[in-house]
C-alpha positions in Angstrom: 0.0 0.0 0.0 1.4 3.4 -0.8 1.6 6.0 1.8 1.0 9.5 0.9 1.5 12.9 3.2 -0.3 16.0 2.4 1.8 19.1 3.2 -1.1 21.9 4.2 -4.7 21.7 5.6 -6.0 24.6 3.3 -8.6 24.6 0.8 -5.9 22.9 -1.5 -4.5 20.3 0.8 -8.3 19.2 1.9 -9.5 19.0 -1.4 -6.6 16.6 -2.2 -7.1 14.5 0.6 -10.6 14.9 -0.2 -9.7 13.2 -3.5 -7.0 10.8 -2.4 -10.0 9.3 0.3 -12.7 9.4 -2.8 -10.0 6.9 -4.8 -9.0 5.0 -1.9 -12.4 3.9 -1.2 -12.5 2.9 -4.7 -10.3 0.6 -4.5 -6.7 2.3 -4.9 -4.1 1.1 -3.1 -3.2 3.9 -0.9 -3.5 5.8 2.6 -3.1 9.4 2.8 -2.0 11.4 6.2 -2.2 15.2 5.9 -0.4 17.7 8.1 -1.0 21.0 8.7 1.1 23.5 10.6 -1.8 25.5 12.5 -4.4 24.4 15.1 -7.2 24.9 12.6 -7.9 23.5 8.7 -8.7 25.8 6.0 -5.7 28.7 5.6 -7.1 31.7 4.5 -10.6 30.8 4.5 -12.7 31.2 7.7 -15.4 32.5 8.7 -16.8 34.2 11.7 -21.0 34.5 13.0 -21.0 37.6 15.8 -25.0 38.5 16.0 -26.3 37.3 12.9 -24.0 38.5 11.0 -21.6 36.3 8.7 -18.2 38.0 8.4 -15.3 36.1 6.2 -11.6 36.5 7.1 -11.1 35.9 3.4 -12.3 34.6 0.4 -16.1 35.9 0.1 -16.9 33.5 -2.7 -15.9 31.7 -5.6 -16.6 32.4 -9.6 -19.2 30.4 -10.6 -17.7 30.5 -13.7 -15.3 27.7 -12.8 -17.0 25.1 -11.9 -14.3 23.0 -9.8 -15.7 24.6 -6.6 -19.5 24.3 -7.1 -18.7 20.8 -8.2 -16.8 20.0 -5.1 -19.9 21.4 -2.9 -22.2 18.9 -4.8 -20.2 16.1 -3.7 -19.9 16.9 -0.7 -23.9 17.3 0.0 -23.7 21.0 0.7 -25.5 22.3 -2.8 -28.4 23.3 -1.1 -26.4 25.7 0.8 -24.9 27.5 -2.3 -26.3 31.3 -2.3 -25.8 33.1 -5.8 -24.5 36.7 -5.6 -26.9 39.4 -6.0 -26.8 40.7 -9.3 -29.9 42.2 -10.1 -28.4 45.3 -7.8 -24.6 44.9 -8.5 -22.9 48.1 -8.8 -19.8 49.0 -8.3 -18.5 52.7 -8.2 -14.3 53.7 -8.5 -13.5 56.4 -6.7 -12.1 59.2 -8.9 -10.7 62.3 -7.6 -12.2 61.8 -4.0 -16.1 60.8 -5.5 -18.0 58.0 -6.1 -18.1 57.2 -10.0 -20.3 54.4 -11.0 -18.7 52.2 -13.5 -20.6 52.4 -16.5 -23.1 49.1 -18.0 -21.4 47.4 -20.9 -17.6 47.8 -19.4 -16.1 44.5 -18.7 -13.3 44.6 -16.8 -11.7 47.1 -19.3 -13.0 45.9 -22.4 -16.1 48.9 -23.9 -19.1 46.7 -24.9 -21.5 49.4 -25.0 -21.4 53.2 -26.9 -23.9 55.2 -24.7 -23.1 54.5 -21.6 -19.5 54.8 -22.4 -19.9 58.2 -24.2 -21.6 59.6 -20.9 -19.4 58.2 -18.1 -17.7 60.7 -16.3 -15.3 58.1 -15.6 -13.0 58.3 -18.7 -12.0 61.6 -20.1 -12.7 61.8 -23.9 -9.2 61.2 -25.3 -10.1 57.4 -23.5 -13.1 57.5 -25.1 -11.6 58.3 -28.0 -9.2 55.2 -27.7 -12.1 52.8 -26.9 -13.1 54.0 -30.6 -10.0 53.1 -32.4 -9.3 49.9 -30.7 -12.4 48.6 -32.5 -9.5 48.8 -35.5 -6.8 46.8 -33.7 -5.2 44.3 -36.2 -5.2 40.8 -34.6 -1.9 39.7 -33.6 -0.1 38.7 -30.1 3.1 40.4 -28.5 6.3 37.7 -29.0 6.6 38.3 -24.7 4.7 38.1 -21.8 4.0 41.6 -20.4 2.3 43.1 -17.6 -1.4 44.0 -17.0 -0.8 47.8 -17.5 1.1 47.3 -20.4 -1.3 45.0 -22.0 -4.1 47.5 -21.1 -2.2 50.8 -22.0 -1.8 49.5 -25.6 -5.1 48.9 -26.2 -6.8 51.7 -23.8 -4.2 54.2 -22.3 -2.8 54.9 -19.2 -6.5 56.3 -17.8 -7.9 53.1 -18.0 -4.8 51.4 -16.2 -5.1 53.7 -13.3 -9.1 54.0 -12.7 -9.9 50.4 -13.8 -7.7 47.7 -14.2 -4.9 48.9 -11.0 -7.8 48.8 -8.8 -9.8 45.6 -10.0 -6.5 44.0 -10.3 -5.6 45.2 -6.3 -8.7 43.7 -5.4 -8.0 40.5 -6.5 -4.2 39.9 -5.6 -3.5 43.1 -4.1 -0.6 44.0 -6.1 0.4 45.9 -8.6 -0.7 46.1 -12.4 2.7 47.1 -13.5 4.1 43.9 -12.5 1.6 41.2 -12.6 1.8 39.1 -15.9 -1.3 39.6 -18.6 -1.1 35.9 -19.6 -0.9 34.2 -16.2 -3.9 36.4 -14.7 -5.8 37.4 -17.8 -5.5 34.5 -20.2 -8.3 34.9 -22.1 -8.0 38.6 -23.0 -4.7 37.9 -24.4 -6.4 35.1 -26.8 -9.0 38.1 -27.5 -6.3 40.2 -28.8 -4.3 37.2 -30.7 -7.4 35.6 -32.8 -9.4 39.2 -33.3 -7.0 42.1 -32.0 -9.7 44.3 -30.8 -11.0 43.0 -27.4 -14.4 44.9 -28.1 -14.6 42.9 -31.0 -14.2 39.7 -29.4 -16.4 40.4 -26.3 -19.4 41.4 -27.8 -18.7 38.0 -30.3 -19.2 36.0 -27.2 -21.5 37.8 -25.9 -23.6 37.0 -28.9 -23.3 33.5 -28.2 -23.4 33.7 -24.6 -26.8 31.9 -23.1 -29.8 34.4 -22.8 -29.9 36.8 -19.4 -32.7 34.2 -18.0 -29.8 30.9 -17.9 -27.0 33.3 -17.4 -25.3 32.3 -13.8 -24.6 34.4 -10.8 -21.0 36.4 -11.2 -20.2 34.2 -7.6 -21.3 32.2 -5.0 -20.9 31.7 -1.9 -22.2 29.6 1.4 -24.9 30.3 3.2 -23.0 30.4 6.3 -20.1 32.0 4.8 -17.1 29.6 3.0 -16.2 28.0 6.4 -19.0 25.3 5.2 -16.7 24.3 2.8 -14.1 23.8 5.0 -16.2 21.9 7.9 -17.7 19.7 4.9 -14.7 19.0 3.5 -13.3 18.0 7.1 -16.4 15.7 8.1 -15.7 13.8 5.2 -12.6 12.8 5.7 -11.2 10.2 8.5 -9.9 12.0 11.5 -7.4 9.7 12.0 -5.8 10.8 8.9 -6.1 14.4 9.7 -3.0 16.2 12.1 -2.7 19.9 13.0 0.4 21.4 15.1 2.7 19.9 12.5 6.0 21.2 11.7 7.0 19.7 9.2 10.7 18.5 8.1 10.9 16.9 4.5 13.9 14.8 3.8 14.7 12.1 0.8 16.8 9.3 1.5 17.0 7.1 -1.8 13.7 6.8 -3.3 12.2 7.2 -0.2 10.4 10.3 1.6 11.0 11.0 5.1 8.3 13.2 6.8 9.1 13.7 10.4 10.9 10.7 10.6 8.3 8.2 8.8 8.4 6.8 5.4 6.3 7.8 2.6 6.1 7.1 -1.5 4.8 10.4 -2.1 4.5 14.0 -1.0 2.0 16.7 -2.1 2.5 19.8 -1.0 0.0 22.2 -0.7 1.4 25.7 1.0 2.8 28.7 -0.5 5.9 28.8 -1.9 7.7 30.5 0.0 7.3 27.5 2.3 7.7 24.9 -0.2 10.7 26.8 -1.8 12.2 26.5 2.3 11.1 22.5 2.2 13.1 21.7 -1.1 15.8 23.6 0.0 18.4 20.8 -0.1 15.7 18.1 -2.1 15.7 20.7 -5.5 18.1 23.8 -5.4 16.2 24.1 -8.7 12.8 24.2 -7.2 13.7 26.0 -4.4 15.0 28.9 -6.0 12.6 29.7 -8.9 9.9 29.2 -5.9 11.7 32.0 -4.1 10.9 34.5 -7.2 7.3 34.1 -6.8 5.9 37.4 -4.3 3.2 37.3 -2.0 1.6 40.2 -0.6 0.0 40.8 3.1 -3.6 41.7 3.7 -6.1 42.9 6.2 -9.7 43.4 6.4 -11.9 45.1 8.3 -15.2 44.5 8.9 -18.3 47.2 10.7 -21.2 46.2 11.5 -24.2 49.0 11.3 -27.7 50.0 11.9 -29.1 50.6 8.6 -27.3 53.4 7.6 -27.8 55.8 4.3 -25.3 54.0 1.3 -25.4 54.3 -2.9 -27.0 51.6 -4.3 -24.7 48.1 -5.1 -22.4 46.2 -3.8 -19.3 48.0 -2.8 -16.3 50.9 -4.3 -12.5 50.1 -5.5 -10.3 52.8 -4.6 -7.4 53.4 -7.3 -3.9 54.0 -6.0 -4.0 57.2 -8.0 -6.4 58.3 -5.2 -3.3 58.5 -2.6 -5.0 56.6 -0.3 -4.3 53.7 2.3 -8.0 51.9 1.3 -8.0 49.2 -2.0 -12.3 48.4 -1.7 -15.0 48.2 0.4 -17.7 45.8 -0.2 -21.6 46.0 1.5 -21.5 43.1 2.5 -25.3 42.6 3.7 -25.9 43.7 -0.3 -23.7 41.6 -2.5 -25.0 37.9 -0.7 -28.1 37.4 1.2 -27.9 35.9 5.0 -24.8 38.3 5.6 -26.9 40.5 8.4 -29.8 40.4 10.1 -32.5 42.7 8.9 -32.0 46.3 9.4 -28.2 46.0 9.9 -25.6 47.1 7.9 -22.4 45.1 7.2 -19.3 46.4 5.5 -15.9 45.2 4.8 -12.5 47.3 4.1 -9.5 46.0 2.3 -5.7 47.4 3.1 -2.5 45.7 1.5 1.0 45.7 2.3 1.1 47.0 -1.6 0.1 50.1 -0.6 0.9 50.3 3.5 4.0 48.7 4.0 3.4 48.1 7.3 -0.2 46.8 7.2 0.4 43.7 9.5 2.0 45.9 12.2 -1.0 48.4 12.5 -3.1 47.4 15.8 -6.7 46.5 15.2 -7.7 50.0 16.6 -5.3 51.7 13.8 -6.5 49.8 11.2 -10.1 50.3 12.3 -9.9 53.9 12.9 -8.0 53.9 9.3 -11.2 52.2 7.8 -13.7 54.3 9.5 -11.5 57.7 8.4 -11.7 56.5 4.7 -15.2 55.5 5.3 -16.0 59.2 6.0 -14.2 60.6 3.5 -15.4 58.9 0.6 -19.0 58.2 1.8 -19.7 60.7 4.3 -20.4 57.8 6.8 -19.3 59.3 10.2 -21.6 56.6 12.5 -20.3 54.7 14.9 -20.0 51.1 14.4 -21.6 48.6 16.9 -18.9 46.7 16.4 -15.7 46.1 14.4 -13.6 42.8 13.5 -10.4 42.6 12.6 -8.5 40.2 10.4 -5.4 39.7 8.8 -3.0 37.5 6.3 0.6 37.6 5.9 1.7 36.6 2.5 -1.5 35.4 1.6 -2.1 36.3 -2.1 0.4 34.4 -4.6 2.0 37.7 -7.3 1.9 36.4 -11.1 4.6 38.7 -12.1 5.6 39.1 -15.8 7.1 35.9 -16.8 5.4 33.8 -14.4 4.5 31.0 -16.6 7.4 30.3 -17.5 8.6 30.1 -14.0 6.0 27.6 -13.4 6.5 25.4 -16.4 10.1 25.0 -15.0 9.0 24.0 -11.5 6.8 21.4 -13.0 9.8 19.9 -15.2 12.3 19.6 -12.0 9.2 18.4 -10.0 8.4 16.1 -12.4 12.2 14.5 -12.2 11.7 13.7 -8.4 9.6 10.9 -7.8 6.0 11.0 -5.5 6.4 14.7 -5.5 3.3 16.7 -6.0 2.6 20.7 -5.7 -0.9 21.8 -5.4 -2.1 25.2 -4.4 -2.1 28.9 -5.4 1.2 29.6 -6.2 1.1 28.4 -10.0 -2.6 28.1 -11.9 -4.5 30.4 -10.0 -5.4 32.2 -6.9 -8.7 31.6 -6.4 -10.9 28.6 -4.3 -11.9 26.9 -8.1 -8.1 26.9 -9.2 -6.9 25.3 -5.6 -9.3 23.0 -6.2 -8.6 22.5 -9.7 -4.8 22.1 -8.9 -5.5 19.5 -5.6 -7.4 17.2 -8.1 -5.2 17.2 -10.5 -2.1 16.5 -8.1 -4.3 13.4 -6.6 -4.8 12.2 -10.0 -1.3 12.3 -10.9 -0.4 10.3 -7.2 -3.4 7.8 -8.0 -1.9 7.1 -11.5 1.5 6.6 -10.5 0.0 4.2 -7.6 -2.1 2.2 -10.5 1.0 2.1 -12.8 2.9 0.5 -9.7 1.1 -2.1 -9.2 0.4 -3.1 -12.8 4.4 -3.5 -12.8 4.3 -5.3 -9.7 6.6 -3.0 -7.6 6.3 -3.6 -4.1 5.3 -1.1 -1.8 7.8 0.5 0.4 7.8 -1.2 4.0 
């Protein structure tokens, strides 16, 4: 029988395990022990209840776009418990020059897919409207390199709609920087827009046309009823505790062809933690590894949440705040409006986003800085000056994985060293994707890839290791 550890009880390292168990009880020929260096499973994602109200440490939701996730909660038994996000009301404004400026229908992401409402935003000045025009005329074609985000966008756009869109949707996401996070590791499929039809606006409102009508369309995200700890406690419940560890620090050591994880054997490792940690774990095991892991940047995070009696606030679902703006804050979300069961009725629920990308020393700041930070920016750009009933704080360090230019070729060279050491496995967010569909997505495929090479064994008749 093959033994297997899992490095990392996060969403990545419990959906392989999650995977590895589904297999096993199929009849592989394996047994899996995962190992996680905290007290608690599930990393980033966690979610706390104070009064009826739902308030995530991280991750709000998933795209329902990718389907890994919504999938996984299927399985698990949990659909019923999937809430869609509510888009009949979604707006979202940017601040621009201290004010609150909707963005305009038929803009998505970047990409102009409709005239009036562009021609009227106050958003864009009219030389940008002017480039929206001529990029209708792009010839197709695709840049020999990989470039950044703001480079990609200034070429078809301008440098107005780098700073007022895509630097702030961008922040929101990893909460970096759009001059240094690659266009074709996070924005894949603008960059096949531009190669097969040259004009984005061209190809967006092609597959738009055959997109399914507004009635079928799915929600932009989903999320949990009881916030995206369900996932995690799901996830947990079906999996044998015995096989389940916290408090582990790991040490990873090869001797021969065999893996040593705190002293006891094992055929295969798959590691599921970010790569600065794995990069520290292969150290000795892959110089090779180790070191291209070591380019890959994380950045730190906090969020604060304030709970409200109803209070006054624009319609939809929250504001980004460009870096242009000078200002400490990336977005705020209303929570109670984007998901339903967020508050009880009559409450108010808001969450604030700060980033070591643009406050260096974000994970220093005591709670009460950080909170009296949110509530400051809270009054300046909405004019809220209540008091909250109650504030939460909550933080990350080096939480959010930076696809900087290059990055996929940096991956596709820590795949071929990895896949020159036998039984290891990487899963997580530090190659495919940041988000709970990719983890997902990545933890499947790594199981796969162990239950294959444990089939293929056996077929050969290679013994197990005693």
């Amino acid at each position: 029988m093959k033994q297997i550890a899992i490095i990392g009880g996060g969403i990545s390292g419990l959906s392989a395990a999650y995977y590895l168990e589904k297999a096993r009880r199929d009849g592989a020929d394996l047994q899996w022990t995962l190992l996680e260096k905290s007290g608690r499973f599930g990393g980033v994602l966690r979610t706390e209840h104070y009064q009826g109200h739902v308030m995530e440490a991280g991750a709000d939701s998933f795209l329902t776009a990718k389907p890994e996730a919504s999938k996984l909660c299927r399985e698990l038994g949990i659909a019923d418990q999937m809430i869609p996000s509510n888009d009949s009301d979604r707006k979202t404004y940017i601040v621009v020059n201290g004010r609150l400026v909707p963005i305009p229908d038929g803009l998505q992401f970047m990409v102009p897919t409709r005239i009036w409402p562009l021609a009227t935003t106050p958003l864009f000045s009219f030389g940008t409207k002017l480039r929206m025009m001529r990029e209708w005329f792009t010839v197709a074609g695709s840049q020999a390199e990989d470039e950044s985000v703001a480079s990609f966008v200034r070429r078809h756009f301008g440098q107005e709609m780098v700073d007022r869109v895509a630097e702030p949707m961008l922040a929101g996401v990893f909460g970096g920087n759009a001059e240094k996070l690659s266009v074709r590791a996070t924005l894949a499929r603008f960059v096949e827009m531009e190669r097969s039809h040259g004009s984005l606006a061209k190809a967006t409102l092609k597959a738009r046309q055959s997109a399914p009508t507004p009635s079928s369309q799915q929600p932009l995200f989903t999320s949990l009823k009881n916030g995206m700890q369900q996932l995690i406690d799901a996830l947990v419940a079906a999996l044998p505790a015995s096989s389940l560890r916290t408090n582990q620090e790991v040490c990873l050591r090869r001797v021969g062809n065999e893996w040593r994880v705190n002293g006891a054997k094992f055929d295969h490792v798959l590691i599921a933690v970010p790569a600065p940690v794995v990069a520290a774990l292969l150290t000795d095991i892959s110089p090779e590894i180790s070191t291209r892991l070591q380019t890959i940047s994380y950045t730190s995070s906090a969020a604060v949440a304030l709970g409200y009696t109803k209070i006054a606030l624009p319609p939809g679902h929250g504001f980004l705040v460009p870096g242009s703006e000078k200002r400490k804050l990336l977005a705020c979300t209303f929570v109670h409006r984007k998901f339903s069961f967020r508050a009880p009725e009559g409450r108010s629920l808001l969450r604030c986003f700060f980033s070591n990308s643009r406050m260096a020393d974000v994970m220093e700041r005591s709670d009460d800085d950080l909170q009296m930070l949110a509530r400051q920016e809270l009054k300046d750009i909405l004019g809220l000056d209540a008091q909250p009933d109650f504030t939460h704080t909550f933080r990350w360090g080096r939480a959010l994985a930076q696809y900087e230019v290059g990055h996929l070729e940096r991956a596709a060279e820590i795949e071929s060293y990895a896949a020159k050491i036998p039984g290891l496995h990487l899963a997580g967010n530090s190659l495919y994707g940041v988000g709970i569909p990719d983890c997902v997505k990545s933890a499947k495929l790594a199981a796969e890839k162990v239950v294959a090479a444990t089939a293929k064994n056996v077929e050969m008749g290679v013994a197990p290791l005693l």
